[in-house]
C-alpha positions in Angstrom: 163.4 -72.2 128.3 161.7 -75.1 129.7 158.4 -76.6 128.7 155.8 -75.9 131.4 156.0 -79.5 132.1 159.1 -80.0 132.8 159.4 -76.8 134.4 157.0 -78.4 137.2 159.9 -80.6 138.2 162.2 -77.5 138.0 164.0 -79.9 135.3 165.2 -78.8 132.2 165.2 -81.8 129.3 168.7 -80.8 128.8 170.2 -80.6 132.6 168.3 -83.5 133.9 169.6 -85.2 137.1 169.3 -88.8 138.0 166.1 -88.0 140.3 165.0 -85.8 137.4 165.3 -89.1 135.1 162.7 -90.6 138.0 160.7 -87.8 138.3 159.8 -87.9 134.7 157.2 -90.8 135.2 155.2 -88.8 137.1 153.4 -87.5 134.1 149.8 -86.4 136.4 151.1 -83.1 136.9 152.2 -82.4 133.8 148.8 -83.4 132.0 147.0 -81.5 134.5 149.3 -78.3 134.1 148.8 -78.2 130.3 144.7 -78.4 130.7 145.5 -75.3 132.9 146.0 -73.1 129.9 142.7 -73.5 128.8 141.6 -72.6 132.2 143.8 -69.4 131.8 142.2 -68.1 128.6 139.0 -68.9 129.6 138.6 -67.6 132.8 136.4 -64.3 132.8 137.5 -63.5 136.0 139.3 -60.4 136.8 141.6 -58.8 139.6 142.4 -55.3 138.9 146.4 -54.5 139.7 147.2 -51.8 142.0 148.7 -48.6 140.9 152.1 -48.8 142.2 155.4 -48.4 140.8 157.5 -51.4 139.2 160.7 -52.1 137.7 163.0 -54.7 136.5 166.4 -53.8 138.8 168.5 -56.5 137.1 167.7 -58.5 134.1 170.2 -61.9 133.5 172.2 -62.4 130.8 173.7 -58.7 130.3 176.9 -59.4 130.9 178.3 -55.6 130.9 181.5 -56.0 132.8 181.3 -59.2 133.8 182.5 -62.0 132.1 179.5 -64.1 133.4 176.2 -63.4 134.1 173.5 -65.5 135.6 171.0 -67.0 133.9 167.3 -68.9 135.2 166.7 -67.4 138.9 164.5 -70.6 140.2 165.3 -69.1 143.9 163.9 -65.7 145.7 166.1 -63.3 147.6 167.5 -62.9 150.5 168.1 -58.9 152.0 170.9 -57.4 154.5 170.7 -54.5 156.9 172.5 -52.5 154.3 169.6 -53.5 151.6 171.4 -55.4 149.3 170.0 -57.9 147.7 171.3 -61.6 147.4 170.4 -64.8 145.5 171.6 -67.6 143.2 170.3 -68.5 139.7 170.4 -72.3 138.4 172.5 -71.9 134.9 174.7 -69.0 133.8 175.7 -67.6 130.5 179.8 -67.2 130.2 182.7 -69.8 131.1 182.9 -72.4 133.4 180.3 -74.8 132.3 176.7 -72.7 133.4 177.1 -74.4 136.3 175.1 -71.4 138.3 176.4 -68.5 140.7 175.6 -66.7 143.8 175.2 -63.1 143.2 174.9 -59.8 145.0 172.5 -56.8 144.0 173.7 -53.2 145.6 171.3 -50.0 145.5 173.4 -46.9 144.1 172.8 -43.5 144.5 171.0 -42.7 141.2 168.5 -45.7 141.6 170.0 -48.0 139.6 171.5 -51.3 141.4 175.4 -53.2 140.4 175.6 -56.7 140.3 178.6 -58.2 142.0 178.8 -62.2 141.2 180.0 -62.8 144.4 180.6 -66.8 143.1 180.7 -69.3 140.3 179.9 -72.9 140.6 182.5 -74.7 139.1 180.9 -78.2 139.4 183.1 -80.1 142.0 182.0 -77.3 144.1 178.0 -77.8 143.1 176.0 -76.8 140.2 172.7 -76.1 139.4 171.5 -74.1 142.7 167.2 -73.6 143.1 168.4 -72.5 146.6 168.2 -69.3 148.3 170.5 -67.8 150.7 170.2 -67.9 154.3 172.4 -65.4 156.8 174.3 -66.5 159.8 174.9 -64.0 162.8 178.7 -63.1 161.3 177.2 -62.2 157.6 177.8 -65.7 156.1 175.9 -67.4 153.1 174.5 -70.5 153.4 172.6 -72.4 150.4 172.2 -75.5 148.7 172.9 -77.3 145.1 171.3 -79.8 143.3 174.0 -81.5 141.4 177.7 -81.0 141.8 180.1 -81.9 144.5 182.3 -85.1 145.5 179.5 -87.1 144.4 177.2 -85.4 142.2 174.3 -85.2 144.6 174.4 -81.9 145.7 175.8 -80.0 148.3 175.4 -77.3 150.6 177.7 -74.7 150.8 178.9 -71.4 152.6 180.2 -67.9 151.6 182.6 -66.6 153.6 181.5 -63.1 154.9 185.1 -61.6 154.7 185.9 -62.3 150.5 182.7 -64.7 149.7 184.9 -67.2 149.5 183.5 -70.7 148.7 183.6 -73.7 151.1 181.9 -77.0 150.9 179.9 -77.8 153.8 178.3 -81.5 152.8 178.3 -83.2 149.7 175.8 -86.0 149.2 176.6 -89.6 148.2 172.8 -90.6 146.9 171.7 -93.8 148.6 170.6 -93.7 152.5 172.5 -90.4 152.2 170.5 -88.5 150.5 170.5 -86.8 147.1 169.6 -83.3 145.3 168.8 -81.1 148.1 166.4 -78.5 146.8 166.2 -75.2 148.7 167.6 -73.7 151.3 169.4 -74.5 154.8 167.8 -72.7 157.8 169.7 -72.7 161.4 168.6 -73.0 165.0 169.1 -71.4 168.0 172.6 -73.7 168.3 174.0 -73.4 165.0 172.6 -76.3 163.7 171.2 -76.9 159.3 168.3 -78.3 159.1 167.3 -79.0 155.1 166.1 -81.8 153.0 166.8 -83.6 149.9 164.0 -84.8 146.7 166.3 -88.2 146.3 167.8 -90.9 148.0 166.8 -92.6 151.1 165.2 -95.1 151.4 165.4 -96.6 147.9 162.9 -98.3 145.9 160.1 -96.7 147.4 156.3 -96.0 146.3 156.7 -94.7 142.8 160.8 -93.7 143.2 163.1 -95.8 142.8 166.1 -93.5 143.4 164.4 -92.7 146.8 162.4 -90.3 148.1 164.2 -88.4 149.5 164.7 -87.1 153.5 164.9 -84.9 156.2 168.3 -84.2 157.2 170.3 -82.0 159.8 174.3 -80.8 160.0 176.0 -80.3 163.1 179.3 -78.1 163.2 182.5 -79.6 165.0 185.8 -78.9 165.6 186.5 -80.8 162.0 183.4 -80.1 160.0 180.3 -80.7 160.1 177.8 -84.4 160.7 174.5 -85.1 159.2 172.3 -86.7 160.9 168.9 -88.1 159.0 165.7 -87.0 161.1 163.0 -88.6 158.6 163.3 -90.8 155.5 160.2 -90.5 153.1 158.7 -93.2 151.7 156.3 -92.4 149.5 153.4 -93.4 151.2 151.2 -91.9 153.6 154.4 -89.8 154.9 154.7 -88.1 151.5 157.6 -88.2 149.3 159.9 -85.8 147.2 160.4 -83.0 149.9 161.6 -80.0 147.3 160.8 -78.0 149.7 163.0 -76.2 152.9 161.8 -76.6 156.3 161.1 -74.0 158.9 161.6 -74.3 162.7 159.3 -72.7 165.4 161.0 -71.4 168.7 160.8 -74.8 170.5 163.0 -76.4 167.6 160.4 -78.2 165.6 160.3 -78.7 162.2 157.6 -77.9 159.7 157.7 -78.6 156.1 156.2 -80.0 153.0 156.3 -83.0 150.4 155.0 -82.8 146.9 154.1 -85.9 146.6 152.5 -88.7 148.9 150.0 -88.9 151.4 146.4 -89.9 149.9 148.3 -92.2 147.0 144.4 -93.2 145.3 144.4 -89.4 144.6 146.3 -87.5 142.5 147.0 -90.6 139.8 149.6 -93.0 141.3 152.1 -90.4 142.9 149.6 -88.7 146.1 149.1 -85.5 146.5 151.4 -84.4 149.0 151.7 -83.7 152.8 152.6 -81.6 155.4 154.8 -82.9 158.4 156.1 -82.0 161.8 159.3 -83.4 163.2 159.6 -83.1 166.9 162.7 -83.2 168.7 163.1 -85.5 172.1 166.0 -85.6 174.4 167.2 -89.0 173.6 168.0 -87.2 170.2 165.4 -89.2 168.4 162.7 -86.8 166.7 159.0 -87.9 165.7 157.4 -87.4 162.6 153.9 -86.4 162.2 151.8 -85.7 159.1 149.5 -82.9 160.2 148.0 -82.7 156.5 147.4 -85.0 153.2 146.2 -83.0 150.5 143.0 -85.0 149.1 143.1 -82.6 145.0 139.5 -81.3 146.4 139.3 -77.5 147.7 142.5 -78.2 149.9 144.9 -78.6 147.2 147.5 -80.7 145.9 151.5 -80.9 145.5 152.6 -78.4 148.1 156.0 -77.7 146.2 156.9 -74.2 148.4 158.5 -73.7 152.0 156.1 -73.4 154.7 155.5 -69.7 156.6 155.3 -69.8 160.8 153.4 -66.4 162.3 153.6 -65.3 165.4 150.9 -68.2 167.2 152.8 -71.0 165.1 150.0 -70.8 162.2 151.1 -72.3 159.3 150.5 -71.0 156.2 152.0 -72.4 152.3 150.6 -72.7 149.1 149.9 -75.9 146.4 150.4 -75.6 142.8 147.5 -77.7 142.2 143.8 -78.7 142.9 141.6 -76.0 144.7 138.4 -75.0 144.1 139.0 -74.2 140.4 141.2 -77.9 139.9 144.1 -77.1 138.3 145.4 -73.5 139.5 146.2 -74.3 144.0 145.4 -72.1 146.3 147.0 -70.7 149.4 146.3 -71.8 152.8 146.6 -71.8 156.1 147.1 -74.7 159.0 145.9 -74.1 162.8 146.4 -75.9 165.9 143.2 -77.2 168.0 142.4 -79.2 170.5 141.7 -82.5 167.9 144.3 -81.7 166.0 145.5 -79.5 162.7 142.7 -77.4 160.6 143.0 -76.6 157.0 141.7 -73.3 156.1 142.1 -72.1 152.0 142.5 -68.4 152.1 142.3 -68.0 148.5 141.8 -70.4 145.6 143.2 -69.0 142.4 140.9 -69.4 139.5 143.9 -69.7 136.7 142.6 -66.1 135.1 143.8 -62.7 135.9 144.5 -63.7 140.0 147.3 -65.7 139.0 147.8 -69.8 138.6 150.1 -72.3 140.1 152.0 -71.1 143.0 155.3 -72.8 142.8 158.6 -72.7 145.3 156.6 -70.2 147.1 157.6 -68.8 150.5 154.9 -66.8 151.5 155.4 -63.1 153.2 154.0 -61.3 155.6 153.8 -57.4 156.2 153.8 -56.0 159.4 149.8 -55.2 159.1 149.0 -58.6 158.4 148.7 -59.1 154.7 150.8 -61.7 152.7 152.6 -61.8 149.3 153.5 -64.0 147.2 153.8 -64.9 143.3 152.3 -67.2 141.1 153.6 -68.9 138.2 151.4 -68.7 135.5 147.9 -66.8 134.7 147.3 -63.4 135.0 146.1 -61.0 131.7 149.5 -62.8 130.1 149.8 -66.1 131.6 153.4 -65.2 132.9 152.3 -65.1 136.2 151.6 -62.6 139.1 152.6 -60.6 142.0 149.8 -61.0 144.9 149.0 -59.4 148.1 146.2 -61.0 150.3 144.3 -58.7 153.0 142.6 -60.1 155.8 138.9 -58.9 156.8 137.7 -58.8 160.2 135.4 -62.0 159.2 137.8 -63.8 158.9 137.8 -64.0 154.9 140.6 -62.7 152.7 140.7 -60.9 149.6 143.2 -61.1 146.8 144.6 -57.9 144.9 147.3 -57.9 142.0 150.2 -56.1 142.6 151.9 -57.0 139.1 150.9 -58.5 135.7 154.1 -60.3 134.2 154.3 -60.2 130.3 152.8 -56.6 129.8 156.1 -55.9 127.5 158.3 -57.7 125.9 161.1 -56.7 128.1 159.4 -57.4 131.8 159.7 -60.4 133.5 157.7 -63.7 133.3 157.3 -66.5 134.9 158.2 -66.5 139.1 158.7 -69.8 140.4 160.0 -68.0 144.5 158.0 -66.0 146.4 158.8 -62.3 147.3 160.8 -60.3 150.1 159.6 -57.3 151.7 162.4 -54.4 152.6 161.7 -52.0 155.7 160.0 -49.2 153.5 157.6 -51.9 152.3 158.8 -52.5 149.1 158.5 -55.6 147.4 161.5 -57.6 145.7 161.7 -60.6 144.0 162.9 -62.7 141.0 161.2 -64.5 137.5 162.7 -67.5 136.1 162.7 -65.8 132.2 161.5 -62.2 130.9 164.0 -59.5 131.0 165.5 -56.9 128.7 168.2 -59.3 128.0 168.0 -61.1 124.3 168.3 -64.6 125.9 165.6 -63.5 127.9 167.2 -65.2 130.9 164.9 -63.8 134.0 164.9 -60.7 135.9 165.2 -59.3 140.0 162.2 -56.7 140.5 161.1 -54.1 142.3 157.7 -52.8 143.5 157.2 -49.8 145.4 153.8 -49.4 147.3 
């Protein structure tokens, strides 16, 4: 298991990559992260958890059948029409290095779900996904990996949708080219990836020198695909280390977040992150726009998650820092006036029993309105929560705890990705470690309203 610290860089000590190397100097968030466990035991405050039903539907690690087994789910889940269940995990246990797979959950008649490892990373093919996995209109896989490939930058890759079949879509050469893409791929109305990368770029800028990483999208042709660079960060007032996917409203712009950037006095050396819009023009040329700098005050600091569009093009995300409390982030939302972009904080988590440190959240809405999502750490056990938050005809929002990790030693702990909802409500999801496995390698959950 990681140490909380490095956790925060979704680095292990002992699977660094080059950009993880980098990353390391950026101690602020660590320090801050550790005084967040005194927060945690002190806080007096409490959410009580709504009586609902939960289990653990797969816990990583149990190898059964299989020869392999996943092991560290960083990423959340992706659902077909069927409702089966799909997702990668960064490491696994077994042959072939622990490069990572892609697996598939399936619901059986009795209750219980099988596990189909539908691929393992070999290394030339990528390694170490945090990615989820995004559908195509034929039932093919899309996702991402941090390491691995031609060049050991990453790549992003596709499942076939006939035999899941493995093919290598782009692999980054670091440099201007990009390097360690973080999460996942997301298409537009033409068939076009749109994703980003935490490395590479434009090199040697604020506080990186292995880049800081870009914007990028892949165009199919008859021979492939091209990638195109919409946005190089530079660590400055644009924001830097973009861990985060992007999302795309219905006129083809592009929303997402950097962790780091934007209002560089704050936050120590390294800012405290942005969010950005890239808008498309019909020369082909797209402009970049911050419509957000995170200041560490109530707003927040180090937007690490993907951004949520609803229906009017609010957006809404979460930072795993600052807030009214300091150290545990809060969840907000972003809306369009006539002067511009408006920050509103929904909820500020306090670090106690409502949860701590939203991570690589994607939030979720229901169809009534309410969102969900998971944090990190805090909660009665500081291994984190499930959350739902309910909106009030003022305008205000109030938080209630769906799940408590850590209550025994078999449940989950610890869930870095936020949570999917399937049409009967239910709520599914992953956590990085926990499980009834002995390596304790995470878990996929279940809870039913």
């Amino acid at each position: 298991m990681c140490y909380h610290g490095c956790r925060l860089l979704a680095i292990c000590p002992s699977r660094r990559s080059a950009v993880g190397d980098v990353l390391k100097d950026n101690v602020y968030f660590v320090v801050r992260f550790v005084a967040l466990a005194a927060l945690v035991m002190s806080s007096a405050m409490a959410s009580v958890e709504a009586p609902s039903a939960y289990k653990i539907i797969h816990s990583f690690g149990q190898h059964g059948s299989h020869s392999v087994d996943g092991e560290s789910p960083y990423s959340g889940l992706t659902i077909d029409a069927a409702g089966n269940l799909y997702g990668t995990t960064s490491f696994n246990s077994g042959a072939y290095g622990g490069n990572g797979v892609a697996f598939e959950l399936s619901p059986m008649a009795d209750g219980r779900w099988r596990e189909a490892i539908i691929h393992i990373f070999q290394g030339t093919d990528g390694r170490t996904p945090y990615s989820s996995l995004t559908f195509d209109a034929a039932g093919n896989l899309y996702g991402t990996t941090t390491q691995g490939g031609a060049y050991s930058c990453g790549t992003v890759f596709e499942l076939s949708a006939n035999n899941r079949q493995e093919s290598v879509l782009y692999s980054f050469a670091g440099g201007s080219d990009g390097c360690t893409p973080g999460d996942s791929v997301v298409f537009d109305s033409k068939g076009n990836l749109y994703g980003t990368t935490v490395g590479g770029g434009l090199l040697n800028c604020i506080n990186q020198t292995l880049g800081c990483g870009l914007v990028f999208e892949l165009t199919p042709n008859s021979g492939g695909w091209t990638k195109k660079v919409l946005h190089e960060f530079t660590g400055g007032k644009d924001g830097g280390m973009a861990r985060a996917g992007v999302v795309l409203d219905g006129n083809g712009n592009v929303y997402g977040t950097a962790a780091f950037g934007g209002m560089i006095k704050k936050c120590g050396t390294t800012g405290c992150g942005t969010i950005y819009e890239l808008t498309p023009n019909s020369s082909g040329r797209w402009k970049f726009e911050v419509l957000h700098r995170f200041t560490d005050g109530d707003d927040g600091a180090a937007p690490f998650g993907t951004l949520t569009l609803d229906a009017e093009n609010n957006i809404y995300g979460t930072t795993a820092s600052g807030g009214k409390y300091v150290y545990p982030g809060v969840v907000f939302e972003l809306t369009r006036s006539s002067t511009g972009w408006k920050e509103q904080v929904l909820h500020a988590f306090t670090g106690g029993n409502d949860g701590a440190s939203p991570y690589y959240e994607t939030l979720t809405f229901d169809k009534a309105g309410n969102i969900y999502g998971t944090t990190e750490a805090g909660g009665v056990y500081g291994n984190g929560v499930v959350f739902e938050l309910m909106p009030s005809p003022e305008g205000t929002w109030r938080e209630k705890v769906l799940h408590t990790f850590g209550s025994t030693s078999g449940d989950g702990a610890n869930p870095y990705a936020g949570v999917i909802l399937d049409s009967a409500g239910r709520v599914f999801g992953t956590t990085l470690s926990g499980g009834h496995a002995t390596i304790a390698a995470g878990t996929v959950f279940e809870k039913t309203p």
